[in-house]
C-alpha positions, 0 to 999 in steps of 0.5 A, spaced: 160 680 397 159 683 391 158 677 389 153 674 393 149 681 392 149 681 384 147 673 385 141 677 390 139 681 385 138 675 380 133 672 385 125 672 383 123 676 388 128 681 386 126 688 382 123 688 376 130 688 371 130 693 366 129 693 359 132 697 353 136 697 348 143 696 350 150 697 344 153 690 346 159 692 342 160 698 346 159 694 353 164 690 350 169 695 350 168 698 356 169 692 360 176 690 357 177 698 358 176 696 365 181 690 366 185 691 360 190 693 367 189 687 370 190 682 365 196 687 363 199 686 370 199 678 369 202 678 362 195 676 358 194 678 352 186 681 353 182 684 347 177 684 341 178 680 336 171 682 332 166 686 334 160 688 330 155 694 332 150 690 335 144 691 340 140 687 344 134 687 348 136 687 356 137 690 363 144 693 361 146 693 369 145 685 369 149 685 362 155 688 364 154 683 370 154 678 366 161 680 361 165 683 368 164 676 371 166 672 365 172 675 363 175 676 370 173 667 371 178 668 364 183 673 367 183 668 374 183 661 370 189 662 365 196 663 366 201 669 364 203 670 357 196 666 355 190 671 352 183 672 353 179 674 347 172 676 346 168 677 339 161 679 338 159 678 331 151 677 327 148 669 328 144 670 321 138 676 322 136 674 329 142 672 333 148 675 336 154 670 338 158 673 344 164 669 345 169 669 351 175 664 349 182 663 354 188 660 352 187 656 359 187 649 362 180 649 360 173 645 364 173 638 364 167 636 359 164 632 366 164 639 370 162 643 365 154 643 368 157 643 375 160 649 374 154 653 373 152 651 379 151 656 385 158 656 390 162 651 385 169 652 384 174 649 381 181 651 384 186 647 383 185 649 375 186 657 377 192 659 374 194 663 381 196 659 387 193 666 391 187 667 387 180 667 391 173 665 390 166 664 392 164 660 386 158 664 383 161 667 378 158 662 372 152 661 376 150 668 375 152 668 368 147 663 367 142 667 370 143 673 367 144 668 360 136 666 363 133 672 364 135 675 357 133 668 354 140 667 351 142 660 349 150 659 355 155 654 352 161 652 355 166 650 349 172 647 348 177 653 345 182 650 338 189 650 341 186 648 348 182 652 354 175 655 354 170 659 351 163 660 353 158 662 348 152 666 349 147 666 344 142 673 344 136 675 340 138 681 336 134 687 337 132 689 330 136 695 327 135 702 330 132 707 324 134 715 324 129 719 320 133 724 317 129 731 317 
C-alpha cells in the first residue's frame, strides 16, 4: 500500500515536488541507520563503503524514497552472509555517482528494462522463500531518477550481483561568509 501511495505521489498530476538543497551523504547514512537491524537479522553485511559530502537539488522526501527502495530490493534479493554497499563519491565538478551494489544473484541483462516496469517482479531471484512484493520498488526509482534528471543504470557487480547506479547534477558547493 506504501508502495502504491509513493508511486501515486510520483503521478503528473500529483503536487509540485519540493525543491532544496539535500546532503546526499547524510541521507545516505540515514537510510542504512534505518535497515542496518534488518539486514543485521538476515546476516547481510549493509554499510558505506564511500561516501563524500555532497548536495544535490531535489525533493528530499522522493530522494529518501528513492534510497528506502533500493536497499531494501538489495536487502530482499540477496542471500544470508552476502553484503549490500552503498558509495556516494564526485563524477568530475558536475556529477555525483550514487551507487548501491549486492552480492546477490543479480538481474538477467534481458529483464534489466522490464524490471523497471510498474508491478514487474522477479521472484524466483528472491533469496527469501517468504519474501512479498507488489513489483513497484524499481518503477518508483526510475520516476523519482526522472524527476530529479538523473541518469539509472542497472549494473553487473565484480564478483557478481547488481549494482544500480544513479547519476545527479551536483549542486554547486554551499559558501559561508565568515563575519
Amino acid at each position: 500500500v506504501a508502495q502504491l501511495l509513493q508511486m501515486a505521489r510520483l503521478e503528473p498530476d500529483a503536487r509540485k515536488p519540493e525543491q532544496t538543497l539535500v546532503p546526499l551523504d547524510a541521507l545516505v547514512r540515514q537510510v542504512v541507520g534505518t535497515f542496518s537491524a534488518r539486514a543485521e537479522e538476515r546476516g547481510i553485511d549493509l554499510g558505506v563503503e564511500n561516501a563524500e559530502a555532497t548536495w544535490v537539488l531535489g525533493d528530499p522526501h522522493a530522494l529518501r524514497a528513492l534510497l528506502d527502495n533500493l536497499v531494501d530490493n538489495a536487502l530482499r534479493y540477496t542471500p544470508p552472509g552476502a553484503r549490500v554497499d552503498l558509495r556516494l563519491q564526485a563524477v568530475g565538478d558536475a556529477q555525483v555517482a550514487l551507487e548501491v551494489s549486492d552480492s546477490g544473484p543479480g538481474i538477467a541483462q534481458a529483464d534489466r528494462q522490464r524490471v523497471l516496469d510498474r508491478f514487474v517482479r522477479l521472484a524466483h531471484l528472491s533469496a527469501d522463500a517468504n519474501a512479498t512484493g507488489s513489483g513497484l520498488g524499481l518503477s518508483i526509482v526510475r520516476e523519482i531518477a526522472l524527476r530529479h534528471h538523473a541518469e539509472l543504470a542497472l549494473l553487473d557487480t565484480p564478483g557478481g550481483g547488481l549494482t544500480v547506479r544513479l547519476l545527479f547534477a551536483r549542486a554547486p558547493a554551499l559558501v559561508t561568509v565568515a563575519t
